[in-house]
N, C-alpha and C positions, 0 to 999 in steps of 0.2 A: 713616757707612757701617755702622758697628754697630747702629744704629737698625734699619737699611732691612734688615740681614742679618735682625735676627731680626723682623722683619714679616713675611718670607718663611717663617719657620719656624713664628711663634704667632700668636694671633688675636687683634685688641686693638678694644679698645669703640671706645676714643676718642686719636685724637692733640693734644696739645699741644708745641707747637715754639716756641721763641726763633727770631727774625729772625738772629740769628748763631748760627754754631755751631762756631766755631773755622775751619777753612780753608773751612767748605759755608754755606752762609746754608738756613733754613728752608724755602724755596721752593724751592730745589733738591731736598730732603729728600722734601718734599711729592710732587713731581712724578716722581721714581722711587719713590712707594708708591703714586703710578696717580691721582694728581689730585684730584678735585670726586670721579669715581665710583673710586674707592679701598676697599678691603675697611671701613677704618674713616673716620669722619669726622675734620677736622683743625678745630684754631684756632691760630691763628698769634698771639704775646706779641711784642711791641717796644717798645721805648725808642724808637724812632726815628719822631716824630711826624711821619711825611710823608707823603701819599697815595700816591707812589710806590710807597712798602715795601709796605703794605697793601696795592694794588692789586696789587703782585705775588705777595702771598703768596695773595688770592684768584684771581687768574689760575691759580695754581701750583695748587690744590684746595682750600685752607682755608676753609671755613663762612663764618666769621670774624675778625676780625679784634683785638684788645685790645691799647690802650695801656698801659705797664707803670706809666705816672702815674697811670692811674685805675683802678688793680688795686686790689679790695679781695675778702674773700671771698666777700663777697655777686654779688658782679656774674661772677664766677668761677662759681659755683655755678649763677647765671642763666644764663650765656652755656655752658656744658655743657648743661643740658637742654635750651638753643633748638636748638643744634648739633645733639643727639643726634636733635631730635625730627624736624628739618627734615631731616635722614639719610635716618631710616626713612619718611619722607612721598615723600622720593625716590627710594628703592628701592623702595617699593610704586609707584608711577608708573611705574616703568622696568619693572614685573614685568607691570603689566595691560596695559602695549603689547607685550610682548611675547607675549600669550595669548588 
């Protein structure tokens, strides 16, 4: 809840979320800061190797998606700028239908 409070208040590049987050799971999270078209972009972090979770957290808005087994910094570093860029590829899409 303190997350999604202050989304509401400040302006953030980029989200990163765990699959759990004590009583909310990520995809919940996700989906009251407005989903896929959400002020920032999201990736959703899990331990929990199952297509399920993932599929939920990309239903929910998340970019993408990363297993916590194959977290390293590189792939972290890779998987924010794909995020970031495939964001702003989408918001300009969304900006020339609408002009």
């Amino acid at each position: 809840d303190e997350a999604v409070e202050q989304a509401e208040e400040k302006a953030f590049d980029l989200v990163i979320v765990d699959f759990w987050l004590g009583d909310q799971t990520g995809p919940n999270v996700l989906a009251k800061l407005g989903g896929r078209h959400g002020a920032a972009p999201a990736i959703l972090v899990t331990g929990l190797d199952h297509p399920a979770y993932k599929a939920a957290g990309l239903k929910a808005g998340a970019i993408q998606s990363i297993s916590k087994d194959l977290l390293t910094s590189t792939l972290l570093q890779d998987t924010i700028r794909s995020v970031c860029l495939t964001h702003k590829i989408e918001k300009d899409l969304v900006g020339e239908k609408r002009t």
